[in-house]
N, C-alpha and C positions, 0 to 999 in steps of 0.2 A: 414492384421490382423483385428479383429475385436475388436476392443475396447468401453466398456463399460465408461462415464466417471460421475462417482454420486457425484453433486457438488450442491451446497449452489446458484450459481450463472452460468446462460447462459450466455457466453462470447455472448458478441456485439460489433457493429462499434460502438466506441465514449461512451464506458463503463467509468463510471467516476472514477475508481480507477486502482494505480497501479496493484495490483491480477489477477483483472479482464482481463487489456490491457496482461498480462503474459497470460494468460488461454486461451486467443483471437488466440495468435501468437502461443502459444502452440497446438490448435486446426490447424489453419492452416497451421504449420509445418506438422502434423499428414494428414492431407488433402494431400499436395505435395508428402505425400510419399507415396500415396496410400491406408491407413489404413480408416477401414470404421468404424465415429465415433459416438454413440450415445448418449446425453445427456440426464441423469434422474437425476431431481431437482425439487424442490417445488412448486408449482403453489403458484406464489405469483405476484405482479403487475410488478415489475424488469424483472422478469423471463417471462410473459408474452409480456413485452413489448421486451424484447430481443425475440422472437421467429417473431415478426413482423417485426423489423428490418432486422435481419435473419445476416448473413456476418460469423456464426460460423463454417458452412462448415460441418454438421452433421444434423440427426433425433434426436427431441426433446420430451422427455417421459416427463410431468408436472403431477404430482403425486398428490392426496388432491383437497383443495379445496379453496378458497380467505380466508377463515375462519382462516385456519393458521397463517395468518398474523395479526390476532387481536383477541393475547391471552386474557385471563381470568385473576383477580390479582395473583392468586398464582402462575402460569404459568409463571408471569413477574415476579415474585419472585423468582420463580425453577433458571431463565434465569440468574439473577443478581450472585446468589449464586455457578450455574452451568453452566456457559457460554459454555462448549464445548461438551455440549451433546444437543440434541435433543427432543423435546416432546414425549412425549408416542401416542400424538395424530399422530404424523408425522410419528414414525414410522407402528403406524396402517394404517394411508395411504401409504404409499410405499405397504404393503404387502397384501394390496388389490386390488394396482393397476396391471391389467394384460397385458397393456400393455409394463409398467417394466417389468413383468416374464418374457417375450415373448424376449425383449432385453436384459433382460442379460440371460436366458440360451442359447444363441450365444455367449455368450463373451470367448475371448481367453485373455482379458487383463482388468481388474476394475481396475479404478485411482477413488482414493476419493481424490478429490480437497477440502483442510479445515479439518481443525481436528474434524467440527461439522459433515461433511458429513462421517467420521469412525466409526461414533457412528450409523450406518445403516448398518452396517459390519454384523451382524445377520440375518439382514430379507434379505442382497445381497448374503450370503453363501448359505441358503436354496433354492435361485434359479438361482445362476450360477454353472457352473460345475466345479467340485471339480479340475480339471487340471489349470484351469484361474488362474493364476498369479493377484498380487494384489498390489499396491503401494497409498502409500499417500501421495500426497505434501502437506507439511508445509508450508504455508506462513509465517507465525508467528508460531513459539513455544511459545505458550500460556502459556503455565506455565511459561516460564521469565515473560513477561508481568505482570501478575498476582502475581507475586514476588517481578513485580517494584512496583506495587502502594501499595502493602501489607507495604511495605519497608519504601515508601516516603510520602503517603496522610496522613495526620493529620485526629486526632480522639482519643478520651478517650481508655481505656482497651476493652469496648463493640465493636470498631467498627474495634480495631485489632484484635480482637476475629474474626469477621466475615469476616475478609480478610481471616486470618491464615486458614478457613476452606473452604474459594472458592481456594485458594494453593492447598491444599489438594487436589478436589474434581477434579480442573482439571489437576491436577500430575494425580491422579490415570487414568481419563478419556484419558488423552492423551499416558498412557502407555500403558493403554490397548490397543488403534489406531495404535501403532506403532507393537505392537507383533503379532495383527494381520495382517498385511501386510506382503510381503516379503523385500519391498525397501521403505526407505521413504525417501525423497527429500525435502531438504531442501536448501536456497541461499548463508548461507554465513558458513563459521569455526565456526565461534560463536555459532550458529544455529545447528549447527553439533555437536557439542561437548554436547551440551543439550538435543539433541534428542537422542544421542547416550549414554549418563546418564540414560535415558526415555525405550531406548531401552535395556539396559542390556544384548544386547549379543542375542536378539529375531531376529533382522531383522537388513538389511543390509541398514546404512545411506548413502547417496550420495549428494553431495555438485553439486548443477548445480548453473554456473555463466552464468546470462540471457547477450546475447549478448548488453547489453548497448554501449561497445564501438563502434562497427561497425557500419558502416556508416558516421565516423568523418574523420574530415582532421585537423591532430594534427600541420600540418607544415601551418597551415592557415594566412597571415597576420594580423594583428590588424586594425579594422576597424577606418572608420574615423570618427571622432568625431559627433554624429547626434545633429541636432541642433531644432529650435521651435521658432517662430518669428524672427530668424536670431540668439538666442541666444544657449549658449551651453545645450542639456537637463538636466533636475536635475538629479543627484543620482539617480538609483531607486532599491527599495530593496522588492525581489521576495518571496514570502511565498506560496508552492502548498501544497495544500491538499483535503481529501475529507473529508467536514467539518461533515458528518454526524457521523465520527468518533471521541469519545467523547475526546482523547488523540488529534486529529488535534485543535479540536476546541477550547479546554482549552488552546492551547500553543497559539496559533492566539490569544484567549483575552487577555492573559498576556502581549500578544506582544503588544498589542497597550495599554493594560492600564498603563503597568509598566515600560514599553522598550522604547517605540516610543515617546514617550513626552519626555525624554535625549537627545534622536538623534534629535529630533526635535529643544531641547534648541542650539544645536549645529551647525546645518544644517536644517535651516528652510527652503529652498528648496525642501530638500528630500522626496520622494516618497516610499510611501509600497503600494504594492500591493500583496491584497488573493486573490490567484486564485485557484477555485475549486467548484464542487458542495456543494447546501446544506448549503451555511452561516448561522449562527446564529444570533438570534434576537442581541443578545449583540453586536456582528462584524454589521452588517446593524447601529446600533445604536452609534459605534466607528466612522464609514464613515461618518455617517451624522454629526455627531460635528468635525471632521477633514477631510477638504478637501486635507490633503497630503494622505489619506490613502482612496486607492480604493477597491471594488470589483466587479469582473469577472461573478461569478456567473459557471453556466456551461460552458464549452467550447468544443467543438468538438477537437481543437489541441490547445496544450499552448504551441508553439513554437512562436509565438511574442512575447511571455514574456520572456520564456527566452532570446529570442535575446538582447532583449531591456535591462534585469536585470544587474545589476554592482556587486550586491551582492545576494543571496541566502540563505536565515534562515531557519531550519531544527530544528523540535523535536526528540530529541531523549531519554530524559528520560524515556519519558512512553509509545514514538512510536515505530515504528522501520526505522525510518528517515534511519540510517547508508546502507540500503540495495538498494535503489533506491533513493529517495532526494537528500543524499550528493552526489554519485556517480554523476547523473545525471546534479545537478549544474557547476560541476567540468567538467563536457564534455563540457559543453554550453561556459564554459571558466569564470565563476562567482566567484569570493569567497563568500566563502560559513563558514557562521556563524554557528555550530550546538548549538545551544539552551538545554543545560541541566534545563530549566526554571525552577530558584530560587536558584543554590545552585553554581554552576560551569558551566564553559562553553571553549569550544575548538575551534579552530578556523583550517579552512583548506581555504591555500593560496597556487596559484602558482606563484614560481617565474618572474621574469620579463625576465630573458631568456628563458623562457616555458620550464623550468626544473618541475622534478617530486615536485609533490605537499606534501608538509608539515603538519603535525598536531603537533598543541604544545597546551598546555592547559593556559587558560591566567583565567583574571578577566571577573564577566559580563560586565561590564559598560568597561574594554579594549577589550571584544571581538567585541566591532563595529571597523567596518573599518574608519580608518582616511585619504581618501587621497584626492587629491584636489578636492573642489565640486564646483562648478561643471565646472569648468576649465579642457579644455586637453582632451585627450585623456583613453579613457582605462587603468589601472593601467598594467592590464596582457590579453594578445592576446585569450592565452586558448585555446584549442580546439574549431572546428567548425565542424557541419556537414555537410556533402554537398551529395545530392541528395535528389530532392523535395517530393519522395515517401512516406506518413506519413505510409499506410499502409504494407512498405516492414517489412518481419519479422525482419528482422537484424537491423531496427533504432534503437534509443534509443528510450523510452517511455516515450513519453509527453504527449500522449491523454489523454484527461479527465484529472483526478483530483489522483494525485495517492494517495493510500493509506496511 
């Protein structure tokens, strides 16, 4: 089959978000099976540098020109107010690039990857054939999102005024994305239930669960206790993300300015570590006045961290941690703290017989973990994975910095 796929982002080896390491594995599931696939995306410096790397298994259309990348003020205004559409200038370039037309009136199958890449759904109809079948994966339902911070950020009447109206704009932008497709794909029920609100009966929603688990060995034993000048290692408590997204970022400062100086009064041993592309001057500026808190920076695999991590903190107020972060802590065998930062917070632990994992909702200041620091062993064994292949489709995704 020939498939078309109009995305925001060309998957690459060692892409620093989770979306991205999906779109990777999703391309080269589509590779194994024979399907011949095209990428048409923005010409932007990401996207050009993913076509030099190359690992996506596909012909690559870059539409436009670097200029897209460095809008005008009203442009970055349109953006803030209307996050899930697209410029007028982008869509002028799609519909004069003719090496797009040329790919997609071959297409037997167009996937818009992102709800901003649905918003080219007009200039893609006028040159694919009207028979092509059409879906759109949701990585995010953007209108929750945009629901949360309308809900929870502080600000007078004016500046709930201007949430209440980017609600709006990407309700309607994302309803539109869905009716035009036939299937839209989304990760979790949650996800589904909101696109299917979005969708009203236009198109047909599908719950795909990304193979996170395979490749683990859940009957694994508890490793032995790793030690550091003959002593037992500190605590260390794991935070991934890609920092250039501004929900990672914000939770990472809160964490160290609000969080980590408690656990520290407590356990002055312990260790945090950010790991992910893209730190923030504030996070670089946290490390340098606290040497128990590291960062990574980019990484090709963040599988030493997790091995190494005891504990796992996740945003999930204004991210969507709950779809890949917490799951993914919990494979590596971590407890794993989710971070409603500021108001509540839930804690997911597993038992000490490696029984099925628990959520119960606690305090912030009791959702840190208390258990001996740094004495002993492992609190919980947890799952392990076992086979060293980072690029098999069925790992779980650690590459890069997930989203």
């Amino acid at each position: 089959m020939r498939i078309v796929s109009v995305t925001r982002t060309v998957p690459f080896d060692g892409i620093p978000h989770a979306g991205g390491e999906y779109a990777l594995r999703h391309a080269r599931a589509l590779h194994e099976l024979g399907h011949e696939v095209t990428f048409i995306a923005p010409d932007t410096e990401e996207n050009r540098r993913a076509v030099e790397r190359g690992g996506h298994h596909g012909d690559v259309v870059l539409y436009g020109d670097p200029t897209l990348e460095h809008p005008g003020p009203f442009e970055r205004l349109r953006r803030r107010l209307s996050p899930a559409r697209v410029s007028a200038a982008e869509r002028r370039a799609l519909a004069r690039s003719s090496r797009a037309h040329v790919a997609l009136a071959g297409a037997e199958l167009v996937e818009f990857h992102w709800t901003q890449a649905a918003d080219l759904r007009r200039v893609v109809t006028r040159h694919a054939p009207p028979h092509a079948r059409r879906l759109v994966v949701l990585y995010d339902v953007m209108t929750q999102q945009v629901q949360r911070q309308r809900d929870t950020a502080a600000g007078g009447a004016a500046a709930r005024i201007v949430r209440s109206l980017k609600v709006f704009a990407v309700r309607r932008a994302e309803r539109r994305a869905i009716a035009a497709v036939d299937v839209a794909v989304v990760f979790s029920e949650k996800d589904a239930i909101a696109a299917t609100a979005l969708a009203a009966g236009t198109a047909e929603v599908r719950v795909l669960r990304p193979p996170l688990a395979a490749g683990t060995d859940i009957d694994a034993p508890p490793r032995e206790p790793e030690l550091e000048d003959g002593r037992p290692r500190p605590f260390t408590v794991l935070y991934v993300g890609w920092f250039r997204r501004p929900d990672n970022a914000r939770a990472a400062e809160w964490l160290c300015s609000e969080i980590w100086p408690s656990v520290r009064d407590v356990y002055p041993h312990a260790r945090l570590i950010l790991a992910g592309a893209d730190p923030t001057a504030t996070m670089a500026e946290a490390a340098a006045m606290d040497p128990s808190v590291s960062i990574t920076g980019y990484r090709e695999s963040l599988d030493e961290f997790y091995a190494r991590a005891d504990a796992a903190v996740i945003p999930v107020r204004q991210g969507a941690g709950v779809k890949f972060k917490t799951v993914l802590a919990m494979l590596w065998g971590s407890l794993s703290s989710r971070r409603a930062w500021g108001s509540k917070a839930s804690q997911t632990v597993r038992n000490s017989s490696g029984g099925r994992p628990t959520t119960r909702p606690v305090s912030p200041r009791a959702s840190w973990p208390r258990p001996p620091i740094p004495r002993g062993p492992r609190a919980s064994p947890g799952p392990r994975r076992s086979g060293p292949e980072r690029s098999s489709p069925t790992r779980p995704s650690t590459t890069g910095s997930p989203a």
